[in-house]
N, C-alpha and C positions, 0 to 999 in steps of 0.2 A: 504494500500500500504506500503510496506515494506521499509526501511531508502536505501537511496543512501549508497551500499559503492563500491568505485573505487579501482582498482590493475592497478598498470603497471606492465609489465615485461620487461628485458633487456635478452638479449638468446646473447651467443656468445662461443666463445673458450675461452676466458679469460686466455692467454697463453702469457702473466701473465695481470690479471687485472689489470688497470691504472686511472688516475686522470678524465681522459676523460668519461671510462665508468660511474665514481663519480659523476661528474659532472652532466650528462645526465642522470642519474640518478635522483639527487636532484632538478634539474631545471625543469622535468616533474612532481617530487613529491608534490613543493610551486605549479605551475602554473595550475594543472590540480585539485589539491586537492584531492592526491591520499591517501587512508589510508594506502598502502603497494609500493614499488617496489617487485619483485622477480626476482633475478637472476636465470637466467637458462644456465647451464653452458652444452656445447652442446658435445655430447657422440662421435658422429659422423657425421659432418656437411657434405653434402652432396657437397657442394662447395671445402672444401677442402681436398678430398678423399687422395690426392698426398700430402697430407703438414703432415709432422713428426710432431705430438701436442705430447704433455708432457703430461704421461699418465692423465687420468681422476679423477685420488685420487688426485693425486697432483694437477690440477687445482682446484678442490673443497674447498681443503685445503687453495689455496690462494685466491681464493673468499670466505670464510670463513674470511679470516683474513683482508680484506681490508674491506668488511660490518661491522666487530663486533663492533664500535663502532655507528652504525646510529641502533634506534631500528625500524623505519620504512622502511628499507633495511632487506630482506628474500633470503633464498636461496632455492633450489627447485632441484630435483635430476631427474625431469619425464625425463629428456633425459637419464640422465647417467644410470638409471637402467632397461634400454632396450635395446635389439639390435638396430642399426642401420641401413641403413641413417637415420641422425633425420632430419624431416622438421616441418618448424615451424608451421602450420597446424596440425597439429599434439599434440607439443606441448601445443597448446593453446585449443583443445578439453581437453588434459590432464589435465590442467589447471584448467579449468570450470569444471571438475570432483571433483578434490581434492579442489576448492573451492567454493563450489556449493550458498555460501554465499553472493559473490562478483556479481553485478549487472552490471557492464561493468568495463571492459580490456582496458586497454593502451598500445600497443605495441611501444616501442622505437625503433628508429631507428635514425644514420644520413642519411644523404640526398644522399649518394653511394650508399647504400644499396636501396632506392626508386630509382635509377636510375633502380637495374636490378628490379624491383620488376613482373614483367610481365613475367618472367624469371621461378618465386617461383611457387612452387606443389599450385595449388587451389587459385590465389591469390583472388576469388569473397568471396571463403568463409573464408579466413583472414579476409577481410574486414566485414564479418557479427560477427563474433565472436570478434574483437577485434578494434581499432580508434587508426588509425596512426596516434604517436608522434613524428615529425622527426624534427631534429638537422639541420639546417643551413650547406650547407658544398661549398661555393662558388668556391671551385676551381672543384666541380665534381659536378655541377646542374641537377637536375634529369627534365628531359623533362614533367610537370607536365600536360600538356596541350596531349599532345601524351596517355598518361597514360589516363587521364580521358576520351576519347576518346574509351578506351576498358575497362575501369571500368567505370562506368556511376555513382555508389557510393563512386566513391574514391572523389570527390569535399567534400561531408560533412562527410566524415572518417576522413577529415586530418587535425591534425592540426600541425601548426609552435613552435616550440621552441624557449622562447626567451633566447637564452645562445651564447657567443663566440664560433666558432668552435676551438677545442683541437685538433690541429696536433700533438698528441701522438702516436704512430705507436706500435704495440705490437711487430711486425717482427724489428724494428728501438731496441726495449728495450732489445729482447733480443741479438742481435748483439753487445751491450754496454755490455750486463755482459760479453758475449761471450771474449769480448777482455780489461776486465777487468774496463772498464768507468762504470761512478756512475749511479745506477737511482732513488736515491734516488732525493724527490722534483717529481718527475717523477711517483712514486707509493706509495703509504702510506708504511710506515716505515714498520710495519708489515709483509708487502709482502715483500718488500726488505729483511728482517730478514730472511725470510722463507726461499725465493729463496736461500740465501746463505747458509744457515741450509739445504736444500735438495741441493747443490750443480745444482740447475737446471741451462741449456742454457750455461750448461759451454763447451761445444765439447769436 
């Protein structure tokens, strides 16, 4: 039998990545005993077809510069280098392709995103391919009882995060650079650098 080795991934717009994504990150990385995160920085999210993202090089670019110093933080391109909608189904077949190595998936999430999760392309077979890690998010409690009621396997897919929830808002970060307020403290320095070097979120 082959060595346990664990991945989580984090999938988002990352428009601009923040302390929160970090966070939720590292806190599934100690408590699950993962030997990788991957970010997956998402090409074309099917949620927000209508929201103006900052093209895809330059998110990458700034999920590149906020992981460079964790060496157990990866970055992952399977959304960005395909047509779109991306769903996350999708990505995480992609995933177990290009890491054909890794013996079980950790999908991160806060606890909003399990609110719609019933909502997601395929969510039976999320739950076969990957084990929901989800973030605490008291002010948006996802009905976990309703849920497992139409997934029968989501009770031992999921587990709890033990992390404070980070009310960092990426829509909140870039309204701040927009009208010139700091965010630094808010996003690793690096990213802050960048954004001001690509002039991003500036209107």
């Amino acid at each position: 039998m082959r060595d346990e080795l664990r991945f989580g991934v984090l999938g988002g717009s990352f428009d601009p990545p923040h302390y929160g994504h970090l966070a939720l990150a590292e806190t599934a990385r100690v408590q699950l005993n993962l030997a990788r995160v991957v970010f997956v920085p998402a090409g074309e999210p099917p949620h927000k077809r209508h929201v103006d993202l900052s093209p895809i090089g330059d998110r990458i670019a700034l999920v590149q510069a906020a992981i460079a110093d964790n060496g157990a933080f990866a970055l992952s391109r399977v959304d960005a280098n395909r047509p779109g909608p991306h769903y996350t189904v999708d990505m995480l077949r992609l995933l177990r392709q290009e890491y054909p190595q890794v013996t079980s998936w950790h999908l991160l999430l806060g606890e909003d995103s399990l609110r719609d999760f019933l909502s997601w392309r395929a969510p039976e077979e999320i739950l076969e391919l990957a084990e929901l890690a989800v973030m605490h998010r008291p002010d948006r409690p996802a009905p976990v009882e309703i849920l497992q009621k139409h997934l029968p396997t989501l009770e031992r897919r999921l587990i709890w995060l033990d992390m404070p929830p980070l009310h960092i808002s990426a829509t909140e970060l870039r309204r701040r650079v927009r009208e010139g307020l700091p965010v630094r403290y808010l996003v690793p320095l690096a990213v802050a650098v960048l954004i001001r070097k690509k002039q991003l979120y500036a209107g």
